[in-house]
C-alpha positions in Angstrom: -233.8 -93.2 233.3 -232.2 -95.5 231.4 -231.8 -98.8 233.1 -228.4 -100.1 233.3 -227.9 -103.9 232.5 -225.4 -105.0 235.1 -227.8 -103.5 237.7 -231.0 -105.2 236.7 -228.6 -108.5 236.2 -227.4 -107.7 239.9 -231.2 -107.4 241.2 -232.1 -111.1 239.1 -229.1 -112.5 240.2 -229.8 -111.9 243.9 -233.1 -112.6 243.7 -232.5 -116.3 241.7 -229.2 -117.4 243.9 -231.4 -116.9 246.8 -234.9 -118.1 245.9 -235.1 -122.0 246.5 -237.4 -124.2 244.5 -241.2 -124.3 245.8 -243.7 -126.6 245.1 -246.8 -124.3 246.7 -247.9 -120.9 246.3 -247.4 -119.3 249.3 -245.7 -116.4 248.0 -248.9 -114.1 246.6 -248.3 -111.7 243.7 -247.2 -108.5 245.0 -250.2 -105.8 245.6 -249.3 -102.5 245.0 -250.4 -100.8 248.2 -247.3 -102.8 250.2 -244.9 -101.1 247.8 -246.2 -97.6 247.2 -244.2 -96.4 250.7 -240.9 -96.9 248.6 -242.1 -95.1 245.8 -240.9 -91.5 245.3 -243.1 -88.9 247.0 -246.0 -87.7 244.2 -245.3 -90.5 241.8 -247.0 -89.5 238.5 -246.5 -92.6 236.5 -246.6 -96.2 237.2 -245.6 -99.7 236.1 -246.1 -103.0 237.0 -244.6 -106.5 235.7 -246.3 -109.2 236.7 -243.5 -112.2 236.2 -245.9 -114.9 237.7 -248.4 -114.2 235.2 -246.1 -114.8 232.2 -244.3 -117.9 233.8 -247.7 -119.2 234.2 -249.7 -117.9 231.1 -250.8 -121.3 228.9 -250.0 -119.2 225.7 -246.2 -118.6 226.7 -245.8 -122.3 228.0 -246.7 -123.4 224.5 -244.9 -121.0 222.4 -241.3 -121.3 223.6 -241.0 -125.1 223.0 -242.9 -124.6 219.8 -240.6 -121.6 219.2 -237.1 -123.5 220.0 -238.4 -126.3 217.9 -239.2 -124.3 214.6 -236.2 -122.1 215.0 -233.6 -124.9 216.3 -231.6 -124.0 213.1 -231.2 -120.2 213.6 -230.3 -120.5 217.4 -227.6 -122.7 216.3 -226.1 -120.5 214.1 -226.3 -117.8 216.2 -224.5 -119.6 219.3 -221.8 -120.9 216.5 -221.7 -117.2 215.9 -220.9 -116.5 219.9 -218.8 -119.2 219.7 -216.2 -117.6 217.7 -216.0 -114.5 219.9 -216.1 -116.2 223.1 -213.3 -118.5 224.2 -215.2 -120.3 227.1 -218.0 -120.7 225.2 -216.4 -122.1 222.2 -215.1 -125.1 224.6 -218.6 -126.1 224.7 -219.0 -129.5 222.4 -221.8 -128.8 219.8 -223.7 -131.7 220.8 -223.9 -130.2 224.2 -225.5 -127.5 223.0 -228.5 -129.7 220.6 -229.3 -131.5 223.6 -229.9 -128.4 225.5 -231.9 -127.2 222.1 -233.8 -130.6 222.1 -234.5 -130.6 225.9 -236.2 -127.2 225.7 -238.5 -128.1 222.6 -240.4 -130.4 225.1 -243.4 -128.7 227.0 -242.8 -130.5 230.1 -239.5 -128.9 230.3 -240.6 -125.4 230.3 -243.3 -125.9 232.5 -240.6 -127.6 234.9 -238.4 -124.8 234.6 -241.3 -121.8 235.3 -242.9 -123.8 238.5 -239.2 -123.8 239.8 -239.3 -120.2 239.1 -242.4 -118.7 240.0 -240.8 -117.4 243.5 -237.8 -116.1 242.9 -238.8 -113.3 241.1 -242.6 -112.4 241.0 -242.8 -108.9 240.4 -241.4 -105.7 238.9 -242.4 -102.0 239.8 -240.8 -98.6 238.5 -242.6 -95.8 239.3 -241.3 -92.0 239.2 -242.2 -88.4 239.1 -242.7 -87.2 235.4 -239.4 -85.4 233.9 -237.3 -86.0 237.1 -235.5 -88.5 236.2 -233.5 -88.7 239.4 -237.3 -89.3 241.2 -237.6 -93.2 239.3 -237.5 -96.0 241.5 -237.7 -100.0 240.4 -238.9 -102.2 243.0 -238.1 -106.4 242.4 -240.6 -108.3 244.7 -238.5 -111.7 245.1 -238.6 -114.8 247.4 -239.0 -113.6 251.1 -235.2 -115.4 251.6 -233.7 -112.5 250.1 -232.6 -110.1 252.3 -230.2 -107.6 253.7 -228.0 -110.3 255.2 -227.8 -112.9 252.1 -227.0 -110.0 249.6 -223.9 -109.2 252.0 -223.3 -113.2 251.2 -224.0 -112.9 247.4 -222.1 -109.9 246.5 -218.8 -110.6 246.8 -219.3 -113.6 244.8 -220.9 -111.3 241.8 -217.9 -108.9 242.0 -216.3 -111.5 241.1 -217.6 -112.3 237.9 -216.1 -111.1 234.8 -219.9 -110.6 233.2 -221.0 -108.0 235.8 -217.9 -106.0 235.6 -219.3 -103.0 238.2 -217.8 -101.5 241.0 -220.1 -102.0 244.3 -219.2 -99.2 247.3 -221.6 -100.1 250.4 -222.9 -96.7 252.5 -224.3 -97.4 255.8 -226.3 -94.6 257.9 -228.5 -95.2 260.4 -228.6 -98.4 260.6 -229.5 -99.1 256.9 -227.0 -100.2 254.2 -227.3 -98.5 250.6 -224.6 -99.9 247.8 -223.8 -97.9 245.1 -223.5 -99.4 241.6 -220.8 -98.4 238.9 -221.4 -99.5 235.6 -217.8 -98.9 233.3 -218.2 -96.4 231.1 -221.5 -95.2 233.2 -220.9 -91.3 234.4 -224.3 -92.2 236.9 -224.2 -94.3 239.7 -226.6 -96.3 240.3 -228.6 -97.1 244.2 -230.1 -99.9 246.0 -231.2 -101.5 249.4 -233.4 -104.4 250.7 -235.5 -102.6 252.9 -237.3 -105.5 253.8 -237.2 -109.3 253.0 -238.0 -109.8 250.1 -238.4 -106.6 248.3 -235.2 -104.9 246.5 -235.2 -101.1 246.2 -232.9 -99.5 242.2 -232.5 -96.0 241.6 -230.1 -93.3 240.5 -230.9 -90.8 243.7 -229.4 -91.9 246.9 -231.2 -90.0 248.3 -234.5 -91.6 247.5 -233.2 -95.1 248.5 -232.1 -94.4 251.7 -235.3 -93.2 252.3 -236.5 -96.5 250.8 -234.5 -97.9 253.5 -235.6 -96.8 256.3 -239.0 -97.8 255.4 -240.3 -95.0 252.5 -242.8 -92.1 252.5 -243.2 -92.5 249.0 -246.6 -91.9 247.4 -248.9 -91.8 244.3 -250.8 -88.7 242.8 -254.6 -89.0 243.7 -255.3 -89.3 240.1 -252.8 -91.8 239.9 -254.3 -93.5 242.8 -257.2 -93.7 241.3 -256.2 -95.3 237.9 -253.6 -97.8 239.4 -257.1 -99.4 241.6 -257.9 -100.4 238.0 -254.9 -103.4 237.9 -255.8 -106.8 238.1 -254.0 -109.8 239.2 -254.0 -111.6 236.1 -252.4 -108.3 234.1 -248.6 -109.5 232.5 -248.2 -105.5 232.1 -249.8 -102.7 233.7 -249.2 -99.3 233.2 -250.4 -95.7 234.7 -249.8 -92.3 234.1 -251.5 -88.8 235.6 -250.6 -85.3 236.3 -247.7 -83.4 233.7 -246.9 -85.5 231.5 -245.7 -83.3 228.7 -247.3 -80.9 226.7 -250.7 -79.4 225.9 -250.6 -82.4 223.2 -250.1 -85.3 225.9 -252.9 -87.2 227.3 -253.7 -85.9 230.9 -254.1 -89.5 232.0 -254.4 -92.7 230.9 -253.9 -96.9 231.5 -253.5 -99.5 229.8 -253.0 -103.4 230.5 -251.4 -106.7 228.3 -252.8 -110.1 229.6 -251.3 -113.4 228.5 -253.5 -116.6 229.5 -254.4 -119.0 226.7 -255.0 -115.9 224.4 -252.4 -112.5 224.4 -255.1 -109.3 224.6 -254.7 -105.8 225.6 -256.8 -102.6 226.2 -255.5 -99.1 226.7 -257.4 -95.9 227.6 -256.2 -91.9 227.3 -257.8 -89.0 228.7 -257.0 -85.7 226.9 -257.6 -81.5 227.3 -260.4 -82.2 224.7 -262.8 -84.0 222.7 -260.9 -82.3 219.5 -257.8 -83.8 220.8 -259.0 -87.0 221.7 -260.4 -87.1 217.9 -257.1 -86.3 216.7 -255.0 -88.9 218.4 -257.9 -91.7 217.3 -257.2 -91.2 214.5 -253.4 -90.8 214.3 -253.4 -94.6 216.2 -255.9 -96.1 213.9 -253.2 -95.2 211.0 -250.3 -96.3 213.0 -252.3 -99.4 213.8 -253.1 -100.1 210.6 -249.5 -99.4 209.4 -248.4 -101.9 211.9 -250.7 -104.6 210.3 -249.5 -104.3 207.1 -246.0 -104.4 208.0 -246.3 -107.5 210.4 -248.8 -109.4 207.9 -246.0 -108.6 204.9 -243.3 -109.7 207.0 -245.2 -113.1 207.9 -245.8 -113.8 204.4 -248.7 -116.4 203.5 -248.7 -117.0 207.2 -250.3 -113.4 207.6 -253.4 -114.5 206.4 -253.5 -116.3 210.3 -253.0 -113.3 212.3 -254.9 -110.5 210.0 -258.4 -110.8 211.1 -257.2 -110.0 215.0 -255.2 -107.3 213.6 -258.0 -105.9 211.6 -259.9 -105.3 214.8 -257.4 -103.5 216.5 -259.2 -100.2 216.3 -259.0 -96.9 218.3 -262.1 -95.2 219.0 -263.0 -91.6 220.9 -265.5 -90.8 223.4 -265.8 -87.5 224.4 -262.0 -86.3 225.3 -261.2 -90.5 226.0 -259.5 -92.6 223.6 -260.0 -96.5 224.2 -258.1 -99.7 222.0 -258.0 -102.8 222.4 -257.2 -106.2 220.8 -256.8 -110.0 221.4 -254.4 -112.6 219.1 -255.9 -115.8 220.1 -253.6 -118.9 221.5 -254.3 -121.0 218.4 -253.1 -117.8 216.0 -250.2 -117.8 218.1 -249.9 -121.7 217.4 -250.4 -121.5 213.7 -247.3 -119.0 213.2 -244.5 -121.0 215.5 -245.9 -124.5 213.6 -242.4 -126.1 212.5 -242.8 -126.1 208.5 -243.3 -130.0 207.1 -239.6 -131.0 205.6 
């Protein structure tokens, strides 16, 4: 399915305007069992954003100050670039803008900003039934304020703006209240609800979220079930997938997670028809892997020689009919590349 923006913006934007800043941690990372009833019936694939994790990952909280301040220069350019297609924004003074810039090279700042955010939008979900792609649901986990009553508060207010240009219809049956989403120039409509506080229900089957809606009967595959036990609260990404998944080339299962905490590592694993197979694919990611080195290292210059030896370990290796990878970049390799260059 692809995702429309303006929906995804809606979702964020109701989930943001209602969320108010919070100084403790009552709001726990969404668990996947408390979301799985919304889910379409059979789900064979799954994926889950954790956005906690990244607004709290040490790594991330140092890179984007260390980012803005190495790359001050280009962002400028590019917003003198918006500037001269956008009338509003080209009313903004340019020394506006560089004290926005400078604010955001400072640490403090971005931690500031991510504690403020942590509860307005914690976690992501799509889930879906393989090759039905009107059976794909996206769940947002958000502050507990919103809810059925503030979105009927918040959407006039986002109708009106000129940025979300969408056409919202509302549906009410049996007691439950369904808006449709029209992107321009989008033949498919888009679906959601709040079936509960606090949890926001996307799809392109309005079928499937009015049955969100009215509280779900939506589940995962057993082998699904199985893998999806695997994620862990601090995974930035998880992902799962089980059942038909494509052809007798596919993998027949398989999971894989990205964690960001003062280092960025990842591990995958792929079950396939056979050890043959599994061999095969090895070996086709190792190349692709170590095509993907070369290309990043030559594109980073003499700064490659930083990142190489964690790339150079990034290796695929078969067991039987399972093909495992993984990999970690370490926080101070990270560091190294987004160091401002001495003037």
């Amino acid at each position: 399915m692809r995702l429309r923006l303006a929906a995804f913006a809606l979702a964020a934007a109701s989930c943001g305007l209602a969320a108010p800043a919070r100084a403790d941690d009552t709001t726990a990372a969404a668990a996947t069992t408390d979301v799985v009833k919304y889910l379409p019936a059979g789900s064979g694939y799954y994926v889950h954003v954790n956005v906690r994790q990244f607004l709290a990952a040490p790594v991330v909280r140092k890179a984007i100050p260390m980012a803005v301040d190495k790359y001050s220069s280009n962002i400028m350019d590019l917003v003198q670039f918006a500037k001269a297609f956008d009338p509003n924004a080209a009313a903004v003074p340019n020394e506006q803008i560089k004290t926005v810039i400078d604010e955001l090279k400072k640490p403090e700042t971005i931690a500031k900003a991510f504690d403020a955010a942590k509860d307005g939008l914690t976690d992501v979900i799509v889930a879906g039934v393989p090759g039905s792609e009107d059976k794909t649901v996206i769940i947002f986990k958000c502050h507990e304020a919103v809810n059925g009553q503030i979105l009927k508060q918040i959407l006039p207010a986002i109708k009106g703006m000129p940025q979300i240009p969408v056409q919202i219809k509302e549906h009410e049956k049996d007691g439950v209240t369904v808006y449709e989403l029209q992107a321009p120039q989008q033949p498919q409509a888009i679906f959601f609800t709040v079936p509960k506080a606090g949890v926001v229900c996307l799809g392109p089957s309005k079928d499937l979220i009015e049955q969100a809606a009215k509280g779900g009967k939506g589940s995962l595959t057993a082998d699904l079930t199985k893998l999806v036990a695997q994620r862990k609260d601090k995974d930035f990404v998880f992902f799962a997938m089980a059942g038909k998944l494509g052809d007798e080339n596919a993998p027949k299962s398989g999971w894989g997670r990205l964690v960001l905490a003062k280092d960025i590592s990842g591990e995958m694993s792929a079950t396939f028809g056979s050890a043959e197979k599994a061999a095969e694919h090895a070996k086709e990611a190792n190349e692709k892997l170590k095509q993907f080195g070369e290309t990043i290292k030559g594109f980073l210059g003499a700064q490659g020689k930083d990142v190489a030896p964690a790339l150079d370990k990034m290796k695929a290796v078969a067991t039987g009919s399972t093909v495992s990878a993984k990999g970690t970049i370490p926080g101070e390799v990270v560091e190294k590349l987004l160091t401002k260059d001495k003037e």
